[in-house]
PyMOL Python script that loads the backbone (N, CA, C, O; Angstrom):
from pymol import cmd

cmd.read_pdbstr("""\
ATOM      1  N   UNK A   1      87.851 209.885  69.490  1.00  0.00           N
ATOM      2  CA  UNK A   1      87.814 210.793  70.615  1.00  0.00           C
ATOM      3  C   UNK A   1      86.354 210.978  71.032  1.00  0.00           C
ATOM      4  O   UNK A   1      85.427 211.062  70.226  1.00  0.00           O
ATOM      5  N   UNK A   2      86.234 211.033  72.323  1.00  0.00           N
ATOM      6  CA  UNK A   2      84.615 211.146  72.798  1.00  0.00           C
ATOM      7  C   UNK A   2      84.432 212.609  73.376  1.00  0.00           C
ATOM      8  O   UNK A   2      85.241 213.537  73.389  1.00  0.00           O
ATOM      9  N   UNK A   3      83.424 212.560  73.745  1.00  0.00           N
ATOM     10  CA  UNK A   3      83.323 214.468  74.487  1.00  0.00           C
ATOM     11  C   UNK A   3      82.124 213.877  75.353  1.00  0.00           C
ATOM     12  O   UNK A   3      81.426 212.890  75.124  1.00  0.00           O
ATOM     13  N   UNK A   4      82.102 214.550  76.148  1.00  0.00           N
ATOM     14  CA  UNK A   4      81.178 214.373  77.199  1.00  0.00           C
ATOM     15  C   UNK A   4      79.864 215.557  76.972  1.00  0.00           C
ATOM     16  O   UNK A   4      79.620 216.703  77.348  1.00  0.00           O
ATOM     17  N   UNK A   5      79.170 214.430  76.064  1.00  0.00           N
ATOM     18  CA  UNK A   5      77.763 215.743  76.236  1.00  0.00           C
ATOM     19  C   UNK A   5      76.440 215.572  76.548  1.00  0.00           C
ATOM     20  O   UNK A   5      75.441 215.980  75.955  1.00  0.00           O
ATOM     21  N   UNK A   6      76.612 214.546  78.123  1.00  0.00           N
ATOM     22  CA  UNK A   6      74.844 215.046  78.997  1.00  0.00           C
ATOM     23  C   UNK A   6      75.055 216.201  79.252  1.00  0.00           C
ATOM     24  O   UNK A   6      76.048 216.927  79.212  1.00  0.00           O
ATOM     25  N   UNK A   7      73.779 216.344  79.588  1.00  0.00           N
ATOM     26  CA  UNK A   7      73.179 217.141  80.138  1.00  0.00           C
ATOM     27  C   UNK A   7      73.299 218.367  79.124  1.00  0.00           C
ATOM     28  O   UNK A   7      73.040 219.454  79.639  1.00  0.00           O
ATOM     29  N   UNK A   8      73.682 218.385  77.638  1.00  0.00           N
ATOM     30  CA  UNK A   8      73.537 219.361  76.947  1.00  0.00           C
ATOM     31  C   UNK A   8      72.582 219.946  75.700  1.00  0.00           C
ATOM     32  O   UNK A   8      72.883 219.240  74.738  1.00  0.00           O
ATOM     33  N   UNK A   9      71.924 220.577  75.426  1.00  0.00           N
ATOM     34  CA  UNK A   9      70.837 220.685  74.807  1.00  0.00           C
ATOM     35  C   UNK A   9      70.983 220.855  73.503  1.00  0.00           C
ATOM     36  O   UNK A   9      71.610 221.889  73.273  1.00  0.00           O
ATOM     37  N   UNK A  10      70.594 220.137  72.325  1.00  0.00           N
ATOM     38  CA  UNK A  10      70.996 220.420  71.036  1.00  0.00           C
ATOM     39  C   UNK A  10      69.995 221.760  70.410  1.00  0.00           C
ATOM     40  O   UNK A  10      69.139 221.445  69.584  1.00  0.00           O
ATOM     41  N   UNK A  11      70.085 222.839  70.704  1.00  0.00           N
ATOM     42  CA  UNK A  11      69.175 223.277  70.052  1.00  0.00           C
ATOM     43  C   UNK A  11      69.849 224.787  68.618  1.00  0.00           C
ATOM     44  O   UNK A  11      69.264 225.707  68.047  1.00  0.00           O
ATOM     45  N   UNK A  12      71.220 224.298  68.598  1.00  0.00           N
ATOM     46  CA  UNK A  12      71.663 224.937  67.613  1.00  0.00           C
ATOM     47  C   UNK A  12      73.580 224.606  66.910  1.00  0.00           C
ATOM     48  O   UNK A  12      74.472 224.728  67.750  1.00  0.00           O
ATOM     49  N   UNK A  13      73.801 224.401  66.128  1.00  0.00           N
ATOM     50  CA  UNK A  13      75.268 224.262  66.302  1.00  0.00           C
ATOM     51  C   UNK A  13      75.977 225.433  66.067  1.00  0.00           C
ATOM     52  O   UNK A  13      76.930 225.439  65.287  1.00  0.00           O
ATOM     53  N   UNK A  14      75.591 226.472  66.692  1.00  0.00           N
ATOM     54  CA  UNK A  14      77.010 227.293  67.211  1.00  0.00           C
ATOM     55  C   UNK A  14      77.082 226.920  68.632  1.00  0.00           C
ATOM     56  O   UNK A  14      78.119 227.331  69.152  1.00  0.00           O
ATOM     57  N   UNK A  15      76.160 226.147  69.570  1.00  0.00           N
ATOM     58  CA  UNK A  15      76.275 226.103  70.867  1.00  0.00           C
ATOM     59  C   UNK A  15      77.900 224.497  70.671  1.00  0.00           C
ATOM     60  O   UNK A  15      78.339 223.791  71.579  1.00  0.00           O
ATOM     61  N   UNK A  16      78.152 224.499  69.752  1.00  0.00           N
ATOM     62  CA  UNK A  16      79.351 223.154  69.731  1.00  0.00           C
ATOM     63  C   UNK A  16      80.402 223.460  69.010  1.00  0.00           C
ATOM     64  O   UNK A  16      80.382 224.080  67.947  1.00  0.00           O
ATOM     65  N   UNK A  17      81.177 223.107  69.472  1.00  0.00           N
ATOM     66  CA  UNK A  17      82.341 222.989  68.523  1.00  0.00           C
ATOM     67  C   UNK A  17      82.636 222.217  67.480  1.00  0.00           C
ATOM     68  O   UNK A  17      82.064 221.143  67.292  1.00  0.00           O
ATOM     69  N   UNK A  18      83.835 222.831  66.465  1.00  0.00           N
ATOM     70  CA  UNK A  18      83.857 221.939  65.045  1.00  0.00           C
ATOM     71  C   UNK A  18      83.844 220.222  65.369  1.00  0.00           C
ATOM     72  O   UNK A  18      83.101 219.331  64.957  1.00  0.00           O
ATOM     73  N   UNK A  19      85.086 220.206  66.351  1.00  0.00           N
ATOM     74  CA  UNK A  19      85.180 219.231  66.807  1.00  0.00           C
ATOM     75  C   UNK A  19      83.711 217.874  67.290  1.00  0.00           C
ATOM     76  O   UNK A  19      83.501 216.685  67.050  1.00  0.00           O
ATOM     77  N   UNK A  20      83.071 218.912  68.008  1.00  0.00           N
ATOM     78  CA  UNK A  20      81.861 218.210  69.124  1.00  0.00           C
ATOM     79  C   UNK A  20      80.864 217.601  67.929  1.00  0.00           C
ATOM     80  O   UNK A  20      80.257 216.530  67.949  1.00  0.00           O
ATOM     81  N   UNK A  21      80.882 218.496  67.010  1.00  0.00           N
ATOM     82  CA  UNK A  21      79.772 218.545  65.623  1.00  0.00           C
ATOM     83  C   UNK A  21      80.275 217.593  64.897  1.00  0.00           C
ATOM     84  O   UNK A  21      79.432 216.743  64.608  1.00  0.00           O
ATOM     85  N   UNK A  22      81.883 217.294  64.267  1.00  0.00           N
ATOM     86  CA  UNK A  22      82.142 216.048  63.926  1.00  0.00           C
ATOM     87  C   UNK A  22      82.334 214.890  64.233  1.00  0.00           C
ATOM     88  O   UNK A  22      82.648 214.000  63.442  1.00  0.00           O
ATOM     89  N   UNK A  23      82.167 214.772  65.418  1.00  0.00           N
ATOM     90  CA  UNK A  23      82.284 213.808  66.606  1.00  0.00           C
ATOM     91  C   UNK A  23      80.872 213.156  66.861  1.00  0.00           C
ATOM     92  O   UNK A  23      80.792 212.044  67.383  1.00  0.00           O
ATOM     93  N   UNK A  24      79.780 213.861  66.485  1.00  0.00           N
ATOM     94  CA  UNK A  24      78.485 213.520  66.719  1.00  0.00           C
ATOM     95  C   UNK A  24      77.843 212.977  64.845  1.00  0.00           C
ATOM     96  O   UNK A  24      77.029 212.097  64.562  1.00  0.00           O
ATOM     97  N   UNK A  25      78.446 213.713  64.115  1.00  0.00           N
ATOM     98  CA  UNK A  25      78.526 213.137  62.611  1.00  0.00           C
ATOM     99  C   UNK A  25      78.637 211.437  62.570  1.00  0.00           C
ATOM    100  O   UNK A  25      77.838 210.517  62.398  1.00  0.00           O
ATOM    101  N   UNK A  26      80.255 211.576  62.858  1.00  0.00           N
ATOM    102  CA  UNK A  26      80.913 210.115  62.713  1.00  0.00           C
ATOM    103  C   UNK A  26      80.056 209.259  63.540  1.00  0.00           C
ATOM    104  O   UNK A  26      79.809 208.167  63.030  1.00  0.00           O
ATOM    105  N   UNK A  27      79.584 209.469  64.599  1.00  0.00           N
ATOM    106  CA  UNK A  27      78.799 208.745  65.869  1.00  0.00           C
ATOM    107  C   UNK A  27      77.408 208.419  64.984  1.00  0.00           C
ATOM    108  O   UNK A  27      76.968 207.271  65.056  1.00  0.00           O
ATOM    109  N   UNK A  28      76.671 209.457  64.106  1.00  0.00           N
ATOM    110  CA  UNK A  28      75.347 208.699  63.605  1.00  0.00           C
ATOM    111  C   UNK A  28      75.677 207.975  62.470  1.00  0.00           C
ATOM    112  O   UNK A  28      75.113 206.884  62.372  1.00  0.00           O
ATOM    113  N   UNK A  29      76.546 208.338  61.465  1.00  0.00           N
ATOM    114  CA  UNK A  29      77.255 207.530  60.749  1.00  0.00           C
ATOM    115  C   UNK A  29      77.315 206.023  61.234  1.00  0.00           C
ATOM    116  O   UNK A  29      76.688 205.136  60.656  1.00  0.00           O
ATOM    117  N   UNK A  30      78.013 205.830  62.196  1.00  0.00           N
ATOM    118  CA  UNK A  30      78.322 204.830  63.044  1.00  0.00           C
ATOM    119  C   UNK A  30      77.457 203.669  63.058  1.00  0.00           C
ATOM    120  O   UNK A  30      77.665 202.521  62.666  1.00  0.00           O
ATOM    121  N   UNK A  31      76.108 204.381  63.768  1.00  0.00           N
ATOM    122  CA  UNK A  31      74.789 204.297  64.297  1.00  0.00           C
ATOM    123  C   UNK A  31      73.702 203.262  63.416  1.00  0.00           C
ATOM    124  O   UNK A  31      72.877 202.360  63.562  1.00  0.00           O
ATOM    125  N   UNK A  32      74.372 204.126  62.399  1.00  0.00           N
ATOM    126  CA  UNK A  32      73.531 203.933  60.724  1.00  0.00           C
ATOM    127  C   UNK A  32      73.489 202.589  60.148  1.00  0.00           C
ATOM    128  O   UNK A  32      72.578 201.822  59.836  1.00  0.00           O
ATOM    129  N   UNK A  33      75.380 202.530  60.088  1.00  0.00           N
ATOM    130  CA  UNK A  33      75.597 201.179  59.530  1.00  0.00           C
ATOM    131  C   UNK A  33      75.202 200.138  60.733  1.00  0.00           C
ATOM    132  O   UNK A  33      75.197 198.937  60.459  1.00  0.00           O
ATOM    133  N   UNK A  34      74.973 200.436  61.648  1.00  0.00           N
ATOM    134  CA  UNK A  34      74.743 199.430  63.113  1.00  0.00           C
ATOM    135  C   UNK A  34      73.723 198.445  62.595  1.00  0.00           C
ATOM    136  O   UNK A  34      73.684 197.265  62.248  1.00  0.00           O
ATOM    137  N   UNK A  35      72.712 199.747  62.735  1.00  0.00           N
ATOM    138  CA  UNK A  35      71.538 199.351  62.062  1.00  0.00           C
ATOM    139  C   UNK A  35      71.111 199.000  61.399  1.00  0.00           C
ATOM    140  O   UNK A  35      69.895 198.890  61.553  1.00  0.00           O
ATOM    141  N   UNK A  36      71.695 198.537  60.137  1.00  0.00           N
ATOM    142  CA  UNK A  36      71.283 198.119  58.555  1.00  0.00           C
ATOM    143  C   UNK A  36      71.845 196.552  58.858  1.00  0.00           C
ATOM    144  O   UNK A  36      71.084 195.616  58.609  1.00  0.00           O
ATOM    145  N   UNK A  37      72.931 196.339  59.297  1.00  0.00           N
ATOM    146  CA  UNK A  37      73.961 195.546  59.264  1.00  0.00           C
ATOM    147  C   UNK A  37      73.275 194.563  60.345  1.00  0.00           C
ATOM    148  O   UNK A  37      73.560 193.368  60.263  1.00  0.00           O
ATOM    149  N   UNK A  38      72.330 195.023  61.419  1.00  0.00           N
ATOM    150  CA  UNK A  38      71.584 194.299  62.406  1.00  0.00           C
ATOM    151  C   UNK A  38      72.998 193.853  63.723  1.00  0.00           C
ATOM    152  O   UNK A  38      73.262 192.709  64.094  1.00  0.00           O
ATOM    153  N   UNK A  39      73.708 195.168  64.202  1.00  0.00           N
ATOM    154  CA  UNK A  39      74.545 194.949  64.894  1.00  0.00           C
ATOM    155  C   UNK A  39      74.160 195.838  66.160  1.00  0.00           C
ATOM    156  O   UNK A  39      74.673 195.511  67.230  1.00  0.00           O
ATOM    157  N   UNK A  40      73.403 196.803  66.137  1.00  0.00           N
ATOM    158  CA  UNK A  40      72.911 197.702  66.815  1.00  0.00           C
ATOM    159  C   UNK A  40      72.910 197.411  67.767  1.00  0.00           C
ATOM    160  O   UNK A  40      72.948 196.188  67.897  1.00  0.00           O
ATOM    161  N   UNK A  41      72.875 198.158  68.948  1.00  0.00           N
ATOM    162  CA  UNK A  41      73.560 198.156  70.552  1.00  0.00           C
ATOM    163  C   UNK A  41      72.258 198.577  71.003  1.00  0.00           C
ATOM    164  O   UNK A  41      71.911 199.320  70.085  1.00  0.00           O
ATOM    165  N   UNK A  42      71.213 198.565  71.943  1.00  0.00           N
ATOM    166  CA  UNK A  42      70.014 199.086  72.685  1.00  0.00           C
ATOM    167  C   UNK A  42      70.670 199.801  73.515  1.00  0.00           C
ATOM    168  O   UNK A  42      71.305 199.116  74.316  1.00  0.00           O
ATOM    169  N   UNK A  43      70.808 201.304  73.691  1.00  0.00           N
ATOM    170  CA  UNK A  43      71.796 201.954  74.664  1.00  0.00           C
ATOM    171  C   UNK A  43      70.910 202.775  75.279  1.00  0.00           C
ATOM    172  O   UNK A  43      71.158 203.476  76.260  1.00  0.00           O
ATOM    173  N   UNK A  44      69.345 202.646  74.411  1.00  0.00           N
ATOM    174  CA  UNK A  44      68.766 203.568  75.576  1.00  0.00           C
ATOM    175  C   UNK A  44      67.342 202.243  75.920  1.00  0.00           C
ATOM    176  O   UNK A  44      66.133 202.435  75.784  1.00  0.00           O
ATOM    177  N   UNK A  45      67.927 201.166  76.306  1.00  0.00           N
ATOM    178  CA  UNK A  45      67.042 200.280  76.533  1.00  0.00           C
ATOM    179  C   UNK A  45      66.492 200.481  78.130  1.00  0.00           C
ATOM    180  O   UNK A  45      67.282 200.166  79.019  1.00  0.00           O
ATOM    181  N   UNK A  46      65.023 201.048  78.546  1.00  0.00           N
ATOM    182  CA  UNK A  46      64.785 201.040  79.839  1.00  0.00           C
ATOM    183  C   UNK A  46      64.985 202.242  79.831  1.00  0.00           C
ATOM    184  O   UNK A  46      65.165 202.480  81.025  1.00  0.00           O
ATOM    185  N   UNK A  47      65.093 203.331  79.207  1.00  0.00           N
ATOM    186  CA  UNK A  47      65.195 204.540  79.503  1.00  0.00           C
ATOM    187  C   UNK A  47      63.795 205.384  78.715  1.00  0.00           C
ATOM    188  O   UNK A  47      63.336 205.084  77.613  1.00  0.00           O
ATOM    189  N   UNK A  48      63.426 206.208  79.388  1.00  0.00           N
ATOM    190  CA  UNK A  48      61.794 207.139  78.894  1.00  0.00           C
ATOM    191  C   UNK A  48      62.177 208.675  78.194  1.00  0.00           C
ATOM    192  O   UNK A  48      62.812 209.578  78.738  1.00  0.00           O
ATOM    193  N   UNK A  49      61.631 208.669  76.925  1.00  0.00           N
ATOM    194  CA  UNK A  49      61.960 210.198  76.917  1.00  0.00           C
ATOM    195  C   UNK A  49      60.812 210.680  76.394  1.00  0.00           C
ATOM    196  O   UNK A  49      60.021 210.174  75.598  1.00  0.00           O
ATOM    197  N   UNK A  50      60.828 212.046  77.115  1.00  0.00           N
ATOM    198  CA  UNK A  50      59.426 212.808  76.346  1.00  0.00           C
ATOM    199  C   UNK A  50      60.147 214.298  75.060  1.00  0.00           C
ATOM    200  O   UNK A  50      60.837 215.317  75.021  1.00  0.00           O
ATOM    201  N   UNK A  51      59.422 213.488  74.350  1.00  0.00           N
ATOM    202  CA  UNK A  51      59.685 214.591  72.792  1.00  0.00           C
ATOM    203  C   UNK A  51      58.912 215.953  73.359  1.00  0.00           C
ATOM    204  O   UNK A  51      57.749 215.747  73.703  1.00  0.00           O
ATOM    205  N   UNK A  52      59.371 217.229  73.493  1.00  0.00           N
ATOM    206  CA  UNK A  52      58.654 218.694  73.811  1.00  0.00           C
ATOM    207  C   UNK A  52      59.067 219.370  72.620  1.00  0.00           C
ATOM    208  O   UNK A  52      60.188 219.563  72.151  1.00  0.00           O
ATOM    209  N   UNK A  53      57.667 219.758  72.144  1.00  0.00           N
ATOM    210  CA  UNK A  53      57.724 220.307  70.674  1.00  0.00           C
ATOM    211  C   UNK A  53      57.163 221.839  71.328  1.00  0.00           C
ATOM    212  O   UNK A  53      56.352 221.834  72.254  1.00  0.00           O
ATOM    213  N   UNK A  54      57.764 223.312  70.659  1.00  0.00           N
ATOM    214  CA  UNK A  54      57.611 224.075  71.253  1.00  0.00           C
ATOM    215  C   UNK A  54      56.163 224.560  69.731  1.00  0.00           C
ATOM    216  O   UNK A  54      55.268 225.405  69.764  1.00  0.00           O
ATOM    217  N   UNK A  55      56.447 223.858  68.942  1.00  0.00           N
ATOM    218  CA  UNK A  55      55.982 224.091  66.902  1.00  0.00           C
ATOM    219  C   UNK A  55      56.122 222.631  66.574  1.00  0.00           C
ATOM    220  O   UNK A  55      56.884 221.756  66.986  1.00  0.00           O
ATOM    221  N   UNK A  56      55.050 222.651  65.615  1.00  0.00           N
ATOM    222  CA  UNK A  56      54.255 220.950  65.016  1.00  0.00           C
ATOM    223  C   UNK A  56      55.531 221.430  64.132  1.00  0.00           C
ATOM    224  O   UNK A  56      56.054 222.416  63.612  1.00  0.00           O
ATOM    225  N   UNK A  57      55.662 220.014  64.332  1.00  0.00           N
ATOM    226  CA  UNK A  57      57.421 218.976  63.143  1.00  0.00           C
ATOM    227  C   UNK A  57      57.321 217.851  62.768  1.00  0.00           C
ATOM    228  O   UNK A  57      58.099 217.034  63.260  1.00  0.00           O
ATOM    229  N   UNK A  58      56.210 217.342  61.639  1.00  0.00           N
ATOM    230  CA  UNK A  58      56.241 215.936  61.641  1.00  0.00           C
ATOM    231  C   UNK A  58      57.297 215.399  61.218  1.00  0.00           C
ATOM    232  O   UNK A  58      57.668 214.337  61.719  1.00  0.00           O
ATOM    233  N   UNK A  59      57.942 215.949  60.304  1.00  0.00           N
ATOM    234  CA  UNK A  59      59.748 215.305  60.021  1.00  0.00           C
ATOM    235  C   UNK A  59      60.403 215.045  61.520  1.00  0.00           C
ATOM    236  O   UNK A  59      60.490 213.907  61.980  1.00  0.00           O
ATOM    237  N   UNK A  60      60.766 215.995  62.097  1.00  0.00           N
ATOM    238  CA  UNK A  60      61.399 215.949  63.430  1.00  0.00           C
ATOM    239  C   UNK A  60      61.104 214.829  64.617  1.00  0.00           C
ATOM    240  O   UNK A  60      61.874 214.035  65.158  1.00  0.00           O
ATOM    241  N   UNK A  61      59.691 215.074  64.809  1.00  0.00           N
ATOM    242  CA  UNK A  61      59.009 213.968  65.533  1.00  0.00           C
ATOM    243  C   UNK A  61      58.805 212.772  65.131  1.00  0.00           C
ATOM    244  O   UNK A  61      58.722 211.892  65.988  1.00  0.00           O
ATOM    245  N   UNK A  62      58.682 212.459  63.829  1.00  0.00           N
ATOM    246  CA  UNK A  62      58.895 210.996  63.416  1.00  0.00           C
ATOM    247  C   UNK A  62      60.507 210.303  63.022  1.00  0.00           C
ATOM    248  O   UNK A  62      60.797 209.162  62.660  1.00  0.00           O
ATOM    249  N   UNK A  63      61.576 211.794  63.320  1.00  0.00           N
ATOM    250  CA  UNK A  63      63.113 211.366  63.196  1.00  0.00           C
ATOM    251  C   UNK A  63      63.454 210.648  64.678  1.00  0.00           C
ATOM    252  O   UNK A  63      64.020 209.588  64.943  1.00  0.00           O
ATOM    253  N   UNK A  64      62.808 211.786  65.605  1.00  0.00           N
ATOM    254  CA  UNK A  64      63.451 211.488  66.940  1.00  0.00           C
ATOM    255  C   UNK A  64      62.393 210.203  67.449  1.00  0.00           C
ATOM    256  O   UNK A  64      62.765 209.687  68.503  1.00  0.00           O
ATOM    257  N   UNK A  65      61.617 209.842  67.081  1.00  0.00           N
ATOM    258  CA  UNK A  65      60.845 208.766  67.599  1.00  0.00           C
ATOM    259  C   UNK A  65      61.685 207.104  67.121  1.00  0.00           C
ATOM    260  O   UNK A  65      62.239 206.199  67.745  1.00  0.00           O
ATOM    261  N   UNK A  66      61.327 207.437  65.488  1.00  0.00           N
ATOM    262  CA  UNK A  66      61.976 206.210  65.239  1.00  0.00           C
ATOM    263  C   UNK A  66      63.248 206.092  66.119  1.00  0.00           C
ATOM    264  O   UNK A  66      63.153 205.231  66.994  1.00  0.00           O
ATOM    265  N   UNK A  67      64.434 206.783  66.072  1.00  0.00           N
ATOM    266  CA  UNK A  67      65.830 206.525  66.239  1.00  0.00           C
ATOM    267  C   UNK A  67      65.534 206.353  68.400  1.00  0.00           C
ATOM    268  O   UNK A  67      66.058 205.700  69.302  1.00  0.00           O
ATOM    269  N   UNK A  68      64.682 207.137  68.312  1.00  0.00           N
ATOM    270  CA  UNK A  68      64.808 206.908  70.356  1.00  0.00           C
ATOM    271  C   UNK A  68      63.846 205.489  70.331  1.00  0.00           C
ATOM    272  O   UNK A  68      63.800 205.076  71.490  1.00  0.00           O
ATOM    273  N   UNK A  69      63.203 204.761  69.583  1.00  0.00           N
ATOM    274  CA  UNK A  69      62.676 203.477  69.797  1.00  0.00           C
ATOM    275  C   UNK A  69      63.775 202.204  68.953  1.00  0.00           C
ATOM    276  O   UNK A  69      63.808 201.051  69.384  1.00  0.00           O
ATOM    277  N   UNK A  70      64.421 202.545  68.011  1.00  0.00           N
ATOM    278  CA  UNK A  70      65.518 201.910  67.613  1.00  0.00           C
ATOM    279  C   UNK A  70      66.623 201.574  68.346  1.00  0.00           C
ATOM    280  O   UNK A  70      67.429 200.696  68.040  1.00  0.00           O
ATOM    281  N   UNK A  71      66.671 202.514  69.646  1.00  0.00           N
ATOM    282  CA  UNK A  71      67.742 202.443  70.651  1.00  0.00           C
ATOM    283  C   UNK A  71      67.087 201.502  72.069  1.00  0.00           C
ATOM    284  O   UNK A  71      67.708 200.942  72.972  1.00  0.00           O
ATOM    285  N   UNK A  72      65.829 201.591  71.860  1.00  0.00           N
ATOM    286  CA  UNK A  72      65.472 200.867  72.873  1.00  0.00           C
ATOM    287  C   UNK A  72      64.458 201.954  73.713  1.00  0.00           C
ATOM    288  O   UNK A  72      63.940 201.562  74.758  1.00  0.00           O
ATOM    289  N   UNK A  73      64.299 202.801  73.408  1.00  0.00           N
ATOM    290  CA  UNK A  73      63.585 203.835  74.500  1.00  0.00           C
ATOM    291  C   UNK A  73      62.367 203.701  74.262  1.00  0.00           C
ATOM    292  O   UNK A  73      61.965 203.185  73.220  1.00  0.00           O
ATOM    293  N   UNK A  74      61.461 204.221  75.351  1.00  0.00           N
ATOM    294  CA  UNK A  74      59.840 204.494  75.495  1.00  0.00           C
ATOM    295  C   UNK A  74      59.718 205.933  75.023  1.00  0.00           C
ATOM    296  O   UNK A  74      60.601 206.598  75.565  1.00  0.00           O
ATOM    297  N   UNK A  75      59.091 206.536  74.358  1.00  0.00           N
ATOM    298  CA  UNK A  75      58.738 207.831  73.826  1.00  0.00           C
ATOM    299  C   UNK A  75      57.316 208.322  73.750  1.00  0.00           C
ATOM    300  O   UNK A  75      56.353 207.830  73.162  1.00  0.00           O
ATOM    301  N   UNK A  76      57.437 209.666  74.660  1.00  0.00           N
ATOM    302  CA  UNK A  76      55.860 210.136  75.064  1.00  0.00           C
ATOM    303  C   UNK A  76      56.339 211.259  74.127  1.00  0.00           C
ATOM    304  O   UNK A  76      57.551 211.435  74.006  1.00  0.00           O
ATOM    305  N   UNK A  77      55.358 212.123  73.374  1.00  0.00           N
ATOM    306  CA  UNK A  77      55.280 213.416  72.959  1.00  0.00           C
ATOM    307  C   UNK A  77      54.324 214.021  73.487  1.00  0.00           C
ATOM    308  O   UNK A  77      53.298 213.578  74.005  1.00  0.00           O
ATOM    309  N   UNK A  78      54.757 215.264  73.314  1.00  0.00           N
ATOM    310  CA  UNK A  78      53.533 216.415  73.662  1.00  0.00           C
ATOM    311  C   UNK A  78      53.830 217.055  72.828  1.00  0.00           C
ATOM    312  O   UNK A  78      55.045 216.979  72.643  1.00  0.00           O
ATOM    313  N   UNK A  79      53.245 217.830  72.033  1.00  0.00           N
ATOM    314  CA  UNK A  79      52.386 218.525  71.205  1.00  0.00           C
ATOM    315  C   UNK A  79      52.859 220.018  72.144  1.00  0.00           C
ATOM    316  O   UNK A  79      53.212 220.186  73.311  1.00  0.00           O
ATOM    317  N   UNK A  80      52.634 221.043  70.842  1.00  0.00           N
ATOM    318  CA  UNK A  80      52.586 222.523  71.553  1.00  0.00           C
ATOM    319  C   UNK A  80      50.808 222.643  72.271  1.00  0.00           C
ATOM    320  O   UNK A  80      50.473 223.023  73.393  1.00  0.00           O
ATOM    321  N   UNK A  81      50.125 222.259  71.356  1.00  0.00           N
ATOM    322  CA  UNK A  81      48.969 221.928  72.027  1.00  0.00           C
ATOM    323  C   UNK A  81      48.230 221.857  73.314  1.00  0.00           C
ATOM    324  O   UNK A  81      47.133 222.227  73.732  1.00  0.00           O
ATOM    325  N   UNK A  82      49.903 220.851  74.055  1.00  0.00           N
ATOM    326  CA  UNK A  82      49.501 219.452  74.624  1.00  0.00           C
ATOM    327  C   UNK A  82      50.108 219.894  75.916  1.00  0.00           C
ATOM    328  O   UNK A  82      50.111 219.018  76.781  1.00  0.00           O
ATOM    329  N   UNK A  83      50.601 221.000  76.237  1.00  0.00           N
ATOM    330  CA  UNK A  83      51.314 221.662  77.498  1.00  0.00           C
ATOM    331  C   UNK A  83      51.342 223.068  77.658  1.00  0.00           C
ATOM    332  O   UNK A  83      51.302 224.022  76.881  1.00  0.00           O
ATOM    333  N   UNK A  84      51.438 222.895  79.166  1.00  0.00           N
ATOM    334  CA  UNK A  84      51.241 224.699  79.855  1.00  0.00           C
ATOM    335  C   UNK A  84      52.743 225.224  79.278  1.00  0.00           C
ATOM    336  O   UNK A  84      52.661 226.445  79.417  1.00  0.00           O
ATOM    337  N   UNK A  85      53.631 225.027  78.894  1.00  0.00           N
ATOM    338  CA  UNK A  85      55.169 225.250  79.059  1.00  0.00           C
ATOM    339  C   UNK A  85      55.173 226.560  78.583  1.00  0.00           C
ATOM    340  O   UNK A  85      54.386 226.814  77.671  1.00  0.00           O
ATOM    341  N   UNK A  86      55.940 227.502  79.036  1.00  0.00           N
ATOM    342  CA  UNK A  86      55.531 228.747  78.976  1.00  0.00           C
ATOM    343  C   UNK A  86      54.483 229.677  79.531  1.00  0.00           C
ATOM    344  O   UNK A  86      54.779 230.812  79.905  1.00  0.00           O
ATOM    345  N   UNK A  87      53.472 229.279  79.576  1.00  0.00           N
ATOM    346  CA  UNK A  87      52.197 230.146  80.373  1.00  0.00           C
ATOM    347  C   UNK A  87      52.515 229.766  82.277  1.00  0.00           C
ATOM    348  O   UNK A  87      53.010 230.272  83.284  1.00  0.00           O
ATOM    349  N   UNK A  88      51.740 228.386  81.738  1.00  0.00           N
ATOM    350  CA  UNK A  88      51.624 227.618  83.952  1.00  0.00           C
ATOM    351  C   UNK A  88      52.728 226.808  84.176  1.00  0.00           C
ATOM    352  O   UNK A  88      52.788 226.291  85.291  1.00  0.00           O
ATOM    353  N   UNK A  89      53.610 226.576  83.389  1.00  0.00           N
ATOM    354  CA  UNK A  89      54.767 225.685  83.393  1.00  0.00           C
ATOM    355  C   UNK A  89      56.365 225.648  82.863  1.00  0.00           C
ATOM    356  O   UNK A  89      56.603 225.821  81.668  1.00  0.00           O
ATOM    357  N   UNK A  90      57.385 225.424  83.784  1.00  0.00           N
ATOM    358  CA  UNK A  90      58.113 226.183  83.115  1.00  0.00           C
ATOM    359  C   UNK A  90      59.306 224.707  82.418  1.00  0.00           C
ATOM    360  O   UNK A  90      58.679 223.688  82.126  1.00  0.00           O
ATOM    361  N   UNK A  91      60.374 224.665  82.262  1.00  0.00           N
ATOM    362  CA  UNK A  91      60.925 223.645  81.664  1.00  0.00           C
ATOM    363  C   UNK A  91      61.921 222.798  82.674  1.00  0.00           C
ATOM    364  O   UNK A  91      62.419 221.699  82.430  1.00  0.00           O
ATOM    365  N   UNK A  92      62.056 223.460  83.674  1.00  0.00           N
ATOM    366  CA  UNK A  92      63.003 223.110  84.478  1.00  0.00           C
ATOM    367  C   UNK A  92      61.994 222.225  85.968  1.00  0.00           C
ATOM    368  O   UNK A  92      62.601 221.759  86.933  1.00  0.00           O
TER     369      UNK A  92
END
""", "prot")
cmd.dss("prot")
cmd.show_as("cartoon", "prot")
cmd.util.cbc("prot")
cmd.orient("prot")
């Protein structure tokens, strides 16, 4: 079963359901063996994402980097540092 989740923001799992949460489990599961096995799909090949760290995460930022360049993506970070977001800039 799939669920439709652009445009949705992971930033906690009560924002999902049991369902949505095991559905995204089985999916990196999935992902995992893709990858070991050298079967892996480029699904975000040609696509750009910028990592926005609101707090330094080197676990986090070196999770979401590897796996968004494993898929095929370009990956910019910024740093809390590294942006107005909040003061001169807002997210939207």
């Amino acid at each position: 079963m799939a669920f439709n989740l652009r445009n949705r923001n992971f930033l906690k799992l009560l924002d999902f359901s049991t369902k949505e949460i095991q559905f995204l489990l089985e999916l990196s599961a999935e992902l995992k063996k893709a990858k070991y096995a050298g079967t892996e799909q480029k699904t975000l090949q040609g696509k750009n994402i910028a990592l926005i760290f609101e707090k330094s995460s080197t676990r986090t930022r070196c999770a979401f980097e590897v796996a968004a360049f494993d898929q095929g993506a370009q990956v910019t970070y910024i740093g809390p540092s590294g942006s107005q977001i909040g003061h001169k800039e807002s997210m939207k």
